[in-house]
Backbone bond lengths (Angstrom), bond angles and torsions (degrees), N, CA, C in turn:
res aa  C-N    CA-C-N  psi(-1)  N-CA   C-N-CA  omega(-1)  CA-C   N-CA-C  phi
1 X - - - 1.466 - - 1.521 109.42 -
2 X 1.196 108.71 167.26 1.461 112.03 -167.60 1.501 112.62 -98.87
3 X 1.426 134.82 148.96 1.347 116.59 -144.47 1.351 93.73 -81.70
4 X 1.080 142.12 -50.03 1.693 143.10 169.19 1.694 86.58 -6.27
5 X 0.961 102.38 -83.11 1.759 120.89 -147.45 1.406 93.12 -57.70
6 X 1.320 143.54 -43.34 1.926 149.22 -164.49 1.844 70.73 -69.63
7 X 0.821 137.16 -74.18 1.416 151.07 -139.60 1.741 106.26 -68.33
8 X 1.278 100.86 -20.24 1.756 109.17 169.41 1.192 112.43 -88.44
9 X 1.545 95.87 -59.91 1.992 94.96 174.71 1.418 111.66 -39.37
10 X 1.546 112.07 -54.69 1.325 90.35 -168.97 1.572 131.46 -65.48
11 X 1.226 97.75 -35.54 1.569 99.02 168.15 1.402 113.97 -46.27
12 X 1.663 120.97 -61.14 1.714 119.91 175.81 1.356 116.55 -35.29
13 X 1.456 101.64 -67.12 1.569 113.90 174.28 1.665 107.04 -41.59
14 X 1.095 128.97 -87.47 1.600 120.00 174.78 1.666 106.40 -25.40
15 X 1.128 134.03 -17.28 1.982 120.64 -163.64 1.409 64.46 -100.28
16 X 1.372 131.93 -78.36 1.446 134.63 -139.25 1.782 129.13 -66.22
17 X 1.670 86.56 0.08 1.536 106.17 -170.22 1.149 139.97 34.59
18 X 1.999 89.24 57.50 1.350 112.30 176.49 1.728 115.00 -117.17
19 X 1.433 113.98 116.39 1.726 103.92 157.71 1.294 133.08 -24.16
20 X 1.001 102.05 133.11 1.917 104.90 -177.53 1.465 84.54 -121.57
21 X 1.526 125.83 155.51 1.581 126.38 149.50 1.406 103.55 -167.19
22 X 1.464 105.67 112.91 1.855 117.32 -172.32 1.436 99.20 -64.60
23 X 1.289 112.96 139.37 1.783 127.79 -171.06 1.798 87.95 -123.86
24 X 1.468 91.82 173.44 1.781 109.66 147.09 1.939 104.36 45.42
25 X 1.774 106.52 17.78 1.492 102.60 -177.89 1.257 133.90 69.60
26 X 1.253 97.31 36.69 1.551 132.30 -156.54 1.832 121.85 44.77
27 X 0.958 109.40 32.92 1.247 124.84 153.80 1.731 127.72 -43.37
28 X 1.331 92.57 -66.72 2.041 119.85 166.03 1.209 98.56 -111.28
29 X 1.340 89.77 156.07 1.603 131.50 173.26 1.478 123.17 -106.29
30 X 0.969 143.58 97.23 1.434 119.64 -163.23 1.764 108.21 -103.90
31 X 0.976 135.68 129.08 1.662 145.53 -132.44 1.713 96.50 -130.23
32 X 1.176 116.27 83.02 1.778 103.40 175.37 1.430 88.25 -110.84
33 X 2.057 92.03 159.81 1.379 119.60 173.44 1.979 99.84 -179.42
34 X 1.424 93.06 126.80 1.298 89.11 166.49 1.239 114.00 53.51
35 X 1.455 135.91 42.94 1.037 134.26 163.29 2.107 120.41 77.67
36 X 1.426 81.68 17.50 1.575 81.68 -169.93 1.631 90.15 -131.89
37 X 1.460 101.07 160.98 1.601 112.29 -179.07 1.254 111.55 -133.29
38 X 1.208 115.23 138.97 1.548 123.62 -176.22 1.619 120.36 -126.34
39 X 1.074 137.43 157.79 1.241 102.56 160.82 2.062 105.69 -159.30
40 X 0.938 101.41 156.56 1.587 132.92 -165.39 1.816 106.17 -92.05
41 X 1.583 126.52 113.58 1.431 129.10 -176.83 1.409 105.41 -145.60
42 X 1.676 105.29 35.18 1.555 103.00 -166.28 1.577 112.48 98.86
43 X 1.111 106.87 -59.68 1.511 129.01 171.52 1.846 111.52 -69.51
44 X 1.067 124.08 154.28 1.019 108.41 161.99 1.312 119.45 -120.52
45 X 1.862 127.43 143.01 1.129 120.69 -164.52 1.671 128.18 -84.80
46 X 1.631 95.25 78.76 1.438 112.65 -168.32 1.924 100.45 -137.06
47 X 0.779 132.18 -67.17 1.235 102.44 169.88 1.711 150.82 -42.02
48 X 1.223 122.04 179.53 1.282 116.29 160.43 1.153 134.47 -81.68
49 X 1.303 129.75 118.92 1.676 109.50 -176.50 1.600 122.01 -37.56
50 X 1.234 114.03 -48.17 1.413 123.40 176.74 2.090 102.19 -50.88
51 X 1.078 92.49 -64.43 1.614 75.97 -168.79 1.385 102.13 -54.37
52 X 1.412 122.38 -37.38 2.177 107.94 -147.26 1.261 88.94 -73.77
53 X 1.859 140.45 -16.89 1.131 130.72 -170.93 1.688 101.66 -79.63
54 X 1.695 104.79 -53.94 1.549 76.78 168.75 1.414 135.80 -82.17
55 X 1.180 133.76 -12.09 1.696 134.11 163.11 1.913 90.45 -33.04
56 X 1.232 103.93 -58.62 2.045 112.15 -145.86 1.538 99.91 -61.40
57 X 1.926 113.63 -17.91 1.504 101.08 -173.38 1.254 81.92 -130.25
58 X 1.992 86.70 129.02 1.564 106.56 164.44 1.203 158.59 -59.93
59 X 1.761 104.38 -20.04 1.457 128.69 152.61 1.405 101.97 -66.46
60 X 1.426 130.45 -73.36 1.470 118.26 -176.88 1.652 130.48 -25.58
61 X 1.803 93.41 -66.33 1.423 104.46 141.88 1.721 131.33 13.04
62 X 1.878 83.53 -84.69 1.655 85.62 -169.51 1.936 103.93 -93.05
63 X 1.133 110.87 -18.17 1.236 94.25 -173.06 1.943 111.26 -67.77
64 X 1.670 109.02 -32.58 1.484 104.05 -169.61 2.120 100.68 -73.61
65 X 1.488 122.73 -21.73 0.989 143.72 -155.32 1.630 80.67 -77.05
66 X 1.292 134.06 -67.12 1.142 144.15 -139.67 1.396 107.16 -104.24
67 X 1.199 105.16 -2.32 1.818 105.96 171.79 1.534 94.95 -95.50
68 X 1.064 129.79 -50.48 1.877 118.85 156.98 1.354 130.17 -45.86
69 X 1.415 113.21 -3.23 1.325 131.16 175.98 1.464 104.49 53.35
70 X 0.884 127.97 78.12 2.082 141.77 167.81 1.571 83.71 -126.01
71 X 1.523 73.85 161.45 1.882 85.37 -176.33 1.204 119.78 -94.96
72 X 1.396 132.49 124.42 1.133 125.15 -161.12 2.145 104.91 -133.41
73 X 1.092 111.49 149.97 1.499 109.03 174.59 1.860 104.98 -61.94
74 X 1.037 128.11 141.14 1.811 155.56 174.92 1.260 89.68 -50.10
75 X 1.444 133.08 133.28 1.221 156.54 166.54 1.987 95.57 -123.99
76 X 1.671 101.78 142.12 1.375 111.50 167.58 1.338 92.81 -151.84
77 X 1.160 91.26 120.33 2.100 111.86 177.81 1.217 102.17 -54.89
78 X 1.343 110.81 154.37 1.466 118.37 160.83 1.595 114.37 -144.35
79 X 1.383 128.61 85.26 1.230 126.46 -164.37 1.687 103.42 -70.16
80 X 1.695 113.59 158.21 1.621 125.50 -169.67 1.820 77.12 -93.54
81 X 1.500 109.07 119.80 1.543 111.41 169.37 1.458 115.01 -82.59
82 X 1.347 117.04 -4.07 1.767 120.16 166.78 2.013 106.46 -76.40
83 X 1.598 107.30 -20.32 1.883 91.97 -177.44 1.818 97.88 -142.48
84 X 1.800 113.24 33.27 1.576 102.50 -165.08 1.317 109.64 -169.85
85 X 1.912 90.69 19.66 1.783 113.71 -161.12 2.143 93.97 -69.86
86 X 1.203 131.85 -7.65 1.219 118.22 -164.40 1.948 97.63 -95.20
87 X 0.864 129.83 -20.60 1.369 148.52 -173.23 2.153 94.31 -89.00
88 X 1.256 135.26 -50.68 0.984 130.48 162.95 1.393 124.70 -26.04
89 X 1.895 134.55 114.87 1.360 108.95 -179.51 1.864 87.12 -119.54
90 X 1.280 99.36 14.01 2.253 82.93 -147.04 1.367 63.85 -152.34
91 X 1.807 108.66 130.80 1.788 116.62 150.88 1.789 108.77 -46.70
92 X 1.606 103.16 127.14 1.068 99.29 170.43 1.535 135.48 -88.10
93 X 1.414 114.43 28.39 1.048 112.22 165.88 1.819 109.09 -105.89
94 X 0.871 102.56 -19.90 2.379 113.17 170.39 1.939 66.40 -59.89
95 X 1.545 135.21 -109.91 1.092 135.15 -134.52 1.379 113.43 -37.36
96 X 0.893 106.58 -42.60 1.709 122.71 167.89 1.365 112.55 -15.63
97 X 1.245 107.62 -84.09 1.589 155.35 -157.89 1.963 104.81 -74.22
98 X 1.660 92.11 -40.93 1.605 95.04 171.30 1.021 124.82 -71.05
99 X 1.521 107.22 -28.77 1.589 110.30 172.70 1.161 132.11 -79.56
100 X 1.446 108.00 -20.99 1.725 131.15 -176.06 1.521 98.35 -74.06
101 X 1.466 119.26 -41.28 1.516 131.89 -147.20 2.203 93.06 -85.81
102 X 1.496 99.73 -41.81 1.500 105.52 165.04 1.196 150.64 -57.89
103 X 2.231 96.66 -33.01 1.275 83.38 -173.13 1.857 74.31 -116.31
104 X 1.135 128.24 6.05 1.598 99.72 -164.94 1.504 134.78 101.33
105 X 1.409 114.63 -68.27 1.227 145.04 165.54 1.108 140.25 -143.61
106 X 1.697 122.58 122.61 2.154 119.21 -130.04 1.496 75.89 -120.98
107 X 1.037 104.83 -172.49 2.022 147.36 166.00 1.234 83.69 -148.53
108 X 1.638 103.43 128.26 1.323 123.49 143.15 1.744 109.35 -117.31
109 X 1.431 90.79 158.27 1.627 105.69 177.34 1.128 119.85 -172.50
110 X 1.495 102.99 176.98 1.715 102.64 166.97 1.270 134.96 -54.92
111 X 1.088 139.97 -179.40 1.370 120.13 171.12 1.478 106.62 -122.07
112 X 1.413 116.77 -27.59 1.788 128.21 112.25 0.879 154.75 -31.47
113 X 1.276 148.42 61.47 1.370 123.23 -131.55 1.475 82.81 169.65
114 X 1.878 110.37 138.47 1.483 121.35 152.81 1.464 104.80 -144.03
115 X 1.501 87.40 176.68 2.075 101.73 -163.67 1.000 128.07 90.49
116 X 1.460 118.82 -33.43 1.517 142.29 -155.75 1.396 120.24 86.44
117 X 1.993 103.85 19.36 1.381 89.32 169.06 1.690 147.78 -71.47
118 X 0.749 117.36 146.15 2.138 100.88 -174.25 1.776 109.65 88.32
119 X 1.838 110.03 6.47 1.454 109.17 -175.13 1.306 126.12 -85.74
120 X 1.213 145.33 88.75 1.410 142.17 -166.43 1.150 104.12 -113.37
121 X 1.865 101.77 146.15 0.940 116.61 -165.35 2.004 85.35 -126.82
122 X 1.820 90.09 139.38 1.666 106.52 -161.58 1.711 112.05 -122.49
123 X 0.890 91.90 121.08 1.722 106.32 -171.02 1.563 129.53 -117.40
124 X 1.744 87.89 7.35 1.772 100.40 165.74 1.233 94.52 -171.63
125 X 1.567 127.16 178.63 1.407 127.21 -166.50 1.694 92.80 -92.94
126 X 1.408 132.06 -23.57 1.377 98.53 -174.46 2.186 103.04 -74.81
127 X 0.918 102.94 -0.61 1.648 94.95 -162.27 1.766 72.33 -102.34
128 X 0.695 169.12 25.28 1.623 168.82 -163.22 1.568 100.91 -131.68
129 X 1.678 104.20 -74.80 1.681 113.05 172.69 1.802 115.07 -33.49
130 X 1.522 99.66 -49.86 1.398 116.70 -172.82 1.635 107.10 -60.36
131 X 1.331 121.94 -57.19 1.712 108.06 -170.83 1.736 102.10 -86.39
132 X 1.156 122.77 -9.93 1.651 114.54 176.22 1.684 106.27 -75.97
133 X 1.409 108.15 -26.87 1.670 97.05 176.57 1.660 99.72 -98.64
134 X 1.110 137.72 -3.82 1.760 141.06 173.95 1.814 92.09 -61.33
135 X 1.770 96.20 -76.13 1.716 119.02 -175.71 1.398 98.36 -46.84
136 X 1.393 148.61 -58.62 1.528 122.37 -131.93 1.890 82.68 -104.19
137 X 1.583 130.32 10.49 1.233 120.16 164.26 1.555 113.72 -65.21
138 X 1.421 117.43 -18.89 1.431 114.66 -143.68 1.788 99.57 -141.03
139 X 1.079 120.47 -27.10 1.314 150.99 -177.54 1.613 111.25 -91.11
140 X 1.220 129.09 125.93 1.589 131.40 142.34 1.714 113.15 -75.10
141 X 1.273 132.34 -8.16 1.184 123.23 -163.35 1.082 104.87 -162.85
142 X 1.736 145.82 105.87 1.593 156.29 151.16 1.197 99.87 -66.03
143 X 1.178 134.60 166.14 1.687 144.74 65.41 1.254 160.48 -44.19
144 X 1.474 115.35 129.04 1.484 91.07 179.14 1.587 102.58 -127.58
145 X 1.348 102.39 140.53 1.531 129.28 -177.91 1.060 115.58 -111.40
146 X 1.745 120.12 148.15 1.616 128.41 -176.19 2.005 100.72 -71.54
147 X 0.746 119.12 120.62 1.469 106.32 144.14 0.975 148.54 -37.01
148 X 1.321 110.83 105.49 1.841 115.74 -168.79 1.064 114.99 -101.29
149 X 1.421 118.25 129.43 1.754 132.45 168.80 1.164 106.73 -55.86
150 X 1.880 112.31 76.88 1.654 86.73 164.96 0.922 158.84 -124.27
151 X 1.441 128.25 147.99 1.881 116.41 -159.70 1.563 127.91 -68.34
152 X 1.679 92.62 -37.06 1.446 84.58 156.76 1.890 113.14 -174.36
153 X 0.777 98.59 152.56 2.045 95.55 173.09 0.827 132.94 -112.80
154 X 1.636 126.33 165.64 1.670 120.27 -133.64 1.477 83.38 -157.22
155 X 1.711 124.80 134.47 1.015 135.44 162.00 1.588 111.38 -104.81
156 X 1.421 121.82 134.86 1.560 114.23 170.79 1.708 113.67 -120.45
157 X 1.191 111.90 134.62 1.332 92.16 -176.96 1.824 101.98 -104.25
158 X 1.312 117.34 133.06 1.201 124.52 -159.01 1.913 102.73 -119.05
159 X 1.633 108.81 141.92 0.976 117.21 175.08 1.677 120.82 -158.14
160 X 1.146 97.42 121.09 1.863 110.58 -158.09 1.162 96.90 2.88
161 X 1.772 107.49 96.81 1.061 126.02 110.39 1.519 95.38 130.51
162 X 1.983 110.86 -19.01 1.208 94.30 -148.77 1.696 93.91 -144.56
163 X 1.657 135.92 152.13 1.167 99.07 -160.21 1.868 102.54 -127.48
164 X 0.794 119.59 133.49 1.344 148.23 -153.69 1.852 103.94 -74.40
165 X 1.816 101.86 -34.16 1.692 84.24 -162.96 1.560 84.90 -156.58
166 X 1.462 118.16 125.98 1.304 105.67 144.14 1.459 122.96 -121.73
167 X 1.305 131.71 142.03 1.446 134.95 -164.55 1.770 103.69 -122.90
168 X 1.078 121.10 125.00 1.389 130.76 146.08 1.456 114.88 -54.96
169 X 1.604 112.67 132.26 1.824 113.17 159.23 1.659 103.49 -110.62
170 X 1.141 91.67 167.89 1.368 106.59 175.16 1.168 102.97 -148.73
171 X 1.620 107.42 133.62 1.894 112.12 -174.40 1.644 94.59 -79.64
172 X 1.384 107.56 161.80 1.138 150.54 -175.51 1.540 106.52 -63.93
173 X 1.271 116.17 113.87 1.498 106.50 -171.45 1.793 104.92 -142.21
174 X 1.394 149.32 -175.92 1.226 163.78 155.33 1.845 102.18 -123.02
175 X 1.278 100.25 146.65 1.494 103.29 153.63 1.500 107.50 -127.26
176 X 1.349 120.14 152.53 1.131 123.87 -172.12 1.713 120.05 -93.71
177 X 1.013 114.38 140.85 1.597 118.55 166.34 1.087 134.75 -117.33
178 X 1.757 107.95 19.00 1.460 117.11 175.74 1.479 123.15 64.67
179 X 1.003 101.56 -1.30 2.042 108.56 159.94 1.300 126.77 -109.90
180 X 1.586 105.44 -50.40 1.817 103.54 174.24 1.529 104.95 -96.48
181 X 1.572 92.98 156.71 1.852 113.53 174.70 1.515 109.02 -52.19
182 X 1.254 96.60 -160.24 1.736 109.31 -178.67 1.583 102.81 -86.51
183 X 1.145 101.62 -59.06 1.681 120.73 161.57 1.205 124.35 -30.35
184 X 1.858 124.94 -55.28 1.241 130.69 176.96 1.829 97.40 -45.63
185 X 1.663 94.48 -73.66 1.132 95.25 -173.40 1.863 130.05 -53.07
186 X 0.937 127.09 -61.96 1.941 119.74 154.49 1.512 112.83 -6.22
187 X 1.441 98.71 -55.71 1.635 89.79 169.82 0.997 136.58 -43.72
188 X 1.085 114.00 -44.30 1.762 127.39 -170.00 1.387 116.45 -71.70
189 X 1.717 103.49 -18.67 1.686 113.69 -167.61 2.167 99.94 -91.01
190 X 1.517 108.34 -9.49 1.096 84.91 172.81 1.369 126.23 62.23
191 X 1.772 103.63 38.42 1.744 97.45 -166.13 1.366 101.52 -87.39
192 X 1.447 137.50 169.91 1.308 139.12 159.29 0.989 123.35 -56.27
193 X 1.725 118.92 146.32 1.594 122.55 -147.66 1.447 99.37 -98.43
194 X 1.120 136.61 58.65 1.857 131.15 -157.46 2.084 98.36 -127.38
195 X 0.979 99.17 163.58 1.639 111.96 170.22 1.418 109.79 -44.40
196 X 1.693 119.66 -50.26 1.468 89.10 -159.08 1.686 104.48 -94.98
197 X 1.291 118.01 -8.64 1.593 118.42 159.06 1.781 109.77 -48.79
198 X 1.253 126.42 -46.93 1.012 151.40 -145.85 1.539 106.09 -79.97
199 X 1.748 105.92 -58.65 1.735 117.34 162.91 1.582 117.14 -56.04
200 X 1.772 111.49 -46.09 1.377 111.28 166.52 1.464 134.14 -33.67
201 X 1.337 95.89 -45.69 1.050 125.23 -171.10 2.450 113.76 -66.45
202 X 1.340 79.13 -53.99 1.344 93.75 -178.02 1.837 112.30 -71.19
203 X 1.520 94.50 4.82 1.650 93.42 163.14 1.723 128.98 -75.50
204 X 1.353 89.30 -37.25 1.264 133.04 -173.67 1.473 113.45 -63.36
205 X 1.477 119.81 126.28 1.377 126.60 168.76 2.247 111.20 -72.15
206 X 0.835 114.52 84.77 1.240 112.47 -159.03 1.662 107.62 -91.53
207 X 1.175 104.04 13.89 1.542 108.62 164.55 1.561 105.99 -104.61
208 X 1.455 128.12 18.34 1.147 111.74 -145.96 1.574 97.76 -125.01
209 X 1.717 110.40 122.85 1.789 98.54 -176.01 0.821 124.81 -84.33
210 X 1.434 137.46 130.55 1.564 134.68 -158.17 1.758 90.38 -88.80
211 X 1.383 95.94 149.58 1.771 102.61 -178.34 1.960 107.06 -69.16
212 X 1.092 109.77 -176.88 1.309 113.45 173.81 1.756 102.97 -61.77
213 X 1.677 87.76 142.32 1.815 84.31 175.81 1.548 130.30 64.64
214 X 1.521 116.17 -14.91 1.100 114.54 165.96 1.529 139.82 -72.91
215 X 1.380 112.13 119.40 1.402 107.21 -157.58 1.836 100.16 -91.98
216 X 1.515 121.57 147.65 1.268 135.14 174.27 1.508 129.85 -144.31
217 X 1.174 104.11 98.74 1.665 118.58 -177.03 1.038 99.96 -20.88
218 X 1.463 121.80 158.02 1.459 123.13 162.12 1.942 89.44 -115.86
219 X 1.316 116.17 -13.70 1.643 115.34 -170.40 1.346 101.42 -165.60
220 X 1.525 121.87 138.25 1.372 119.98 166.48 1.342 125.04 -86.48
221 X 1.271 93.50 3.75 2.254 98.24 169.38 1.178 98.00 -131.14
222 X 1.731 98.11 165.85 1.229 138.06 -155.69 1.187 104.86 -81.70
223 X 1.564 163.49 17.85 1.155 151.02 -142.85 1.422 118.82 -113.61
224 X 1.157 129.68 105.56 1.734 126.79 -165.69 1.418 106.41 -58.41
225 X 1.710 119.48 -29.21 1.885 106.10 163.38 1.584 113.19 -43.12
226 X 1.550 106.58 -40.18 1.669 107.89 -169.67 1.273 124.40 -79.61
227 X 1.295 108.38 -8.45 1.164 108.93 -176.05 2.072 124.99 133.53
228 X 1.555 82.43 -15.81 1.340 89.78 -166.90 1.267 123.21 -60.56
229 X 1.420 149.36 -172.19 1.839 136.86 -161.00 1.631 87.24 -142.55
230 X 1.193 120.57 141.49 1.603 148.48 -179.68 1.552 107.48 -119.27
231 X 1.521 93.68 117.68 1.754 109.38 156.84 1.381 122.86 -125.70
232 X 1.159 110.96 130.81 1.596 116.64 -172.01 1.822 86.38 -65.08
233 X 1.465 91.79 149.18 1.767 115.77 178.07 1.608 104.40 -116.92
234 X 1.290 126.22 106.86 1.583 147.72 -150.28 2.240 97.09 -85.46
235 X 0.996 97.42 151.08 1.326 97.26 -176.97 1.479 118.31 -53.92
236 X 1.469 122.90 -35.44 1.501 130.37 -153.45 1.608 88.46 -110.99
237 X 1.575 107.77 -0.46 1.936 81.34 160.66 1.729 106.88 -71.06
238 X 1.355 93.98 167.26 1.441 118.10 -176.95 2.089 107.79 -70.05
239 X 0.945 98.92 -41.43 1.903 103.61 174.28 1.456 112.97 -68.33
240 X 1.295 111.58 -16.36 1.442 115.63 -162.21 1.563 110.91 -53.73
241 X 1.364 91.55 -53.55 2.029 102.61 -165.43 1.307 102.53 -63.73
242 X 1.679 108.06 -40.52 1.653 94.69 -171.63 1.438 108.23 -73.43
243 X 1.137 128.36 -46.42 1.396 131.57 170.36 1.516 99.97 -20.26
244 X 1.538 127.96 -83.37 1.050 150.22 169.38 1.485 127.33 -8.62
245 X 1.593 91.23 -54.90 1.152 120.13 -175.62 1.838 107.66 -55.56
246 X 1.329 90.16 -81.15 1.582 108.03 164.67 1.785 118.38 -37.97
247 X 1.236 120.72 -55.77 1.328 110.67 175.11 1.509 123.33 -74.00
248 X 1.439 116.79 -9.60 1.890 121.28 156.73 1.261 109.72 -62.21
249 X 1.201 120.02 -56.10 1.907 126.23 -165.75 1.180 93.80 -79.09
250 X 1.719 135.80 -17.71 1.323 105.97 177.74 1.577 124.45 -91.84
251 X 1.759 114.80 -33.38 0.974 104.80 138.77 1.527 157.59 -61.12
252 X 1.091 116.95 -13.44 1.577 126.30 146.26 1.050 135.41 -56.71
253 X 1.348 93.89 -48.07 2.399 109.12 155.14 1.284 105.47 -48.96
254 X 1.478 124.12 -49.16 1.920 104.56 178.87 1.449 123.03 -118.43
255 X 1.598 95.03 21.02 1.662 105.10 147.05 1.124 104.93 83.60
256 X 1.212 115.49 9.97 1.649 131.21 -174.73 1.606 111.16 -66.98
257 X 1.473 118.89 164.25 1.422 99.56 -167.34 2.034 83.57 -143.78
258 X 1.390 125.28 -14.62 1.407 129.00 171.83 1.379 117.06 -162.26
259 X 1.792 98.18 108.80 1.737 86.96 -169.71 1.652 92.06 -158.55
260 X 1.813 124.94 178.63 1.118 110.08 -159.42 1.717 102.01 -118.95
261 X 0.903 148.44 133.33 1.546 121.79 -148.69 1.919 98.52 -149.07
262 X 1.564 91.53 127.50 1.669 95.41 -161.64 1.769 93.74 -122.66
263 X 1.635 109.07 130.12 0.918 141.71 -167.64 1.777 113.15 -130.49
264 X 1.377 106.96 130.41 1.424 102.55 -176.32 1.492 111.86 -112.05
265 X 1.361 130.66 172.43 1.211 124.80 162.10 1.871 93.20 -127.22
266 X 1.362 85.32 137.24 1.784 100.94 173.77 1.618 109.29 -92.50
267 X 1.264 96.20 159.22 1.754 110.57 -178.72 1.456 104.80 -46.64
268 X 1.588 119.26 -52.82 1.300 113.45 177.86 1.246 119.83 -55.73
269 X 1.526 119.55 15.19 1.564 121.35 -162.35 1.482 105.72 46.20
270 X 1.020 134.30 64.21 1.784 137.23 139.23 0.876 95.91 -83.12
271 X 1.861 111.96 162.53 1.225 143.81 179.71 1.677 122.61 -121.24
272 X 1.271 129.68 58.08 1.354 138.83 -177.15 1.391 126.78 -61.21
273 X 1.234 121.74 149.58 1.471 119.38 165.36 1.538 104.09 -105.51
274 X 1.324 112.33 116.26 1.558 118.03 -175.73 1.904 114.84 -89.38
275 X 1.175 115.52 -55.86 1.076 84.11 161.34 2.281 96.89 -146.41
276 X 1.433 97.93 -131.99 1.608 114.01 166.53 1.606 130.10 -158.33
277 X 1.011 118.10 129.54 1.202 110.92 179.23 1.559 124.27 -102.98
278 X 1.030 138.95 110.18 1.727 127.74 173.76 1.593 112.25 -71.01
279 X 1.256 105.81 -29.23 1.471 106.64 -170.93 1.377 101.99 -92.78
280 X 1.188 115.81 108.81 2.002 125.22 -176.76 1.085 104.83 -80.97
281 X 1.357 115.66 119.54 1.902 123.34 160.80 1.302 97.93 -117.13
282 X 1.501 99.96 153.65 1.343 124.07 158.71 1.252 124.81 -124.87
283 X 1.143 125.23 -11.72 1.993 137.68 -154.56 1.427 83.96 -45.46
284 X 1.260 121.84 -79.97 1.507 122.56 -142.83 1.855 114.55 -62.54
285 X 1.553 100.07 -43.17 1.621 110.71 177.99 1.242 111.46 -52.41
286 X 2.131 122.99 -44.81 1.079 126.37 -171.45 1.732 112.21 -52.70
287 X 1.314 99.32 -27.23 2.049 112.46 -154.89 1.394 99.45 -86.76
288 X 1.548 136.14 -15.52 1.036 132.62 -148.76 1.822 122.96 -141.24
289 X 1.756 85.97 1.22 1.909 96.92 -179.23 1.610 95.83 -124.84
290 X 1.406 97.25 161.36 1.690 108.04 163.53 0.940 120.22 -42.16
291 X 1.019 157.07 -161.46 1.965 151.41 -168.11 1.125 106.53 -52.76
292 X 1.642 103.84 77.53 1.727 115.57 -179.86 1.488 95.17 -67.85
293 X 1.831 103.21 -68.36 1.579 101.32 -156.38 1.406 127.46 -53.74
294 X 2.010 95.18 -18.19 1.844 88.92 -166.76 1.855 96.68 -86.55
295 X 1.494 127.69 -15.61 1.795 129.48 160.83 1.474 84.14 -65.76
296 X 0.870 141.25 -83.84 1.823 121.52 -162.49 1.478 106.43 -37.69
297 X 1.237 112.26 -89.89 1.379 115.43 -173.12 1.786 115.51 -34.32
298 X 1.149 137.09 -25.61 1.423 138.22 150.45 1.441 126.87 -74.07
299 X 1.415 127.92 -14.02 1.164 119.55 166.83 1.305 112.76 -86.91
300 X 1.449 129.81 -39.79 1.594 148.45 -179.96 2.068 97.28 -63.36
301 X 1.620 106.02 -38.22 1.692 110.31 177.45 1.623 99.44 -58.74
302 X 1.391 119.57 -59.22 1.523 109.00 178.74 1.177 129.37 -67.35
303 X 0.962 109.35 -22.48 1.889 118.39 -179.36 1.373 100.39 -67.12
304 X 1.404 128.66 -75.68 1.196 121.62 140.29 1.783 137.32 19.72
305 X 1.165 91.32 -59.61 1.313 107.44 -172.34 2.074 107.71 -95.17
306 X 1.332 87.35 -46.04 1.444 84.14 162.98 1.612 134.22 -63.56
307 X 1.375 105.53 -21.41 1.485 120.81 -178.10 2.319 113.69 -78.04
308 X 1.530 94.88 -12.68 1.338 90.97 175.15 1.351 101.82 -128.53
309 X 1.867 134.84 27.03 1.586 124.54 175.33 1.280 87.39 -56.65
């Protein structure tokens, strides 16, 4: 965990009059009160093993999501046939190709995987061929997903039963004014200095002046590592309930009791469940909204509190 965050718990923990004591080199957390033990590994020790294993894999994910019938984005397995060859019935490169040829334009990824690292987005079969042999180097298990037009995405952070926060992202973009480069402008946005800002980046013609008014992605996903911008979404907006809606039934579908759960709406106005998280972060949202830290510091206060009823 990141020291910010060791550095919150402990404060909560001291209001909440709970033991903290770093184990394993601060690895664990160990959480006493009242005769009960809890403990902190990034994760917090409130779920079920069974669910946080399936929240963490994205095929699992959608298959338990979609046997409750909620709407969820198309997952198509792709097992690594060097460690998963008994599960193989169909060469997986025909499946590949069938799916590309169906929907047009895929997401492939891990089925492991957070941030949006390892996420490509495929727009012909050689850029398809290319990240299915990148992913199954490093990966036992891809996905591939249709590409969704989307208008915009919604994080909720959910906790038995009931959900505490939802935030809008917005990807990372420049508009142009026909005087400064791509570069001038990036500057000004102040994105975070990390690898996958960094690869984004190197897509990009950054000597290049965008005309007046011209707008230019800096990333086609939503991910606040990349750059993307977070607004809290207020109860009496109009998206709220459905947002809401969707992230209750989805955590209840995997029995989850604290987890972070991202849902998109497409141009056609659909309503998707994109993926789930068990492992709750906040670092980046806290640094970058109006009273980030004191919504951090109150969602981590109940979790908390829920972890020793």
């Amino acid at each position: 965990m990141k020291k910010e965050t060791v550095k919150l718990l402990e404060k909560l923990c001291n209001e909440l009059e709970i033991k903290i004591e770093k184990l394993s080199f601060g690895w664990v957390y160990k959480l006493s009160k009242s005769n009960k033990i809890r403990y902190i590994t990034g994760n917090f020790d409130i779920n079920k093993e069974a669910s946080s294993k399936i929240a963490s894999d994205k095929y699992a994910t959608y298959e338990v999501v979609k046997s409750q019938n909620l709407p969820i984005i198309e997952h198509k397995m792709i097992f690594n046939p060097n460690e998963r060859k008994k599960y193989i019935e169909k060469d997986i490169w025909n499946i590949c190709c069938d799916e590309f040829k169906a929907k047009k334009k895929v997401v492939v990824k891990p089925n492991l995987g957070l941030e949006g690292k390892g996420v490509f987005r495929c727009k012909t079969l050689d850029e398809l061929e290319i990240a299915v042999k990148f992913l199954l180097e490093k990966n036992t298990s891809i996905s591939i997903c249709p590409y969704y037009d989307i208008e915009k995405e919604y994080r909720a952070f959910y906790l038995n039963g009931k959900i505490l926060l939802i935030y809008e992202k917005e990807k990372p973009y420049i508009v142009g004014n026909g005087v400064e480069t791509i570069k001038e402008l990036v500057e000004k946005l102040k994105l975070p200095h990390n690898k996958i800002v960094k690869e984004n980046l190197e897509k990009l013609d950054l000597s290049y002046i965008p005309n007046q008014n011209e707008k230019i992605e800096i990333s086609w996903k939503y991910n606040l590592t990349g750059g993307a911008t977070a607004r809290v979404i207020k109860k009496e907006n109009l998206i709220y309930k459905t947002i809401e809606e969707l992230a209750i039934r989805t955590g209840k579908s995997l029995d989850l009791t604290f987890a972070t759960i991202d849902i998109i709406k497409t141009k056609e106005n659909e309503i998707y469940l994109l993926e789930v998280n068990s492992g709750v972060s906040t670092n980046i949202f806290s640094n970058i909204v109006k009273d980030g830290k004191m919504i951090e510091r109150e969602i981590y206060r109940k979790a908390l509190i829920e972890m020793f009823k």
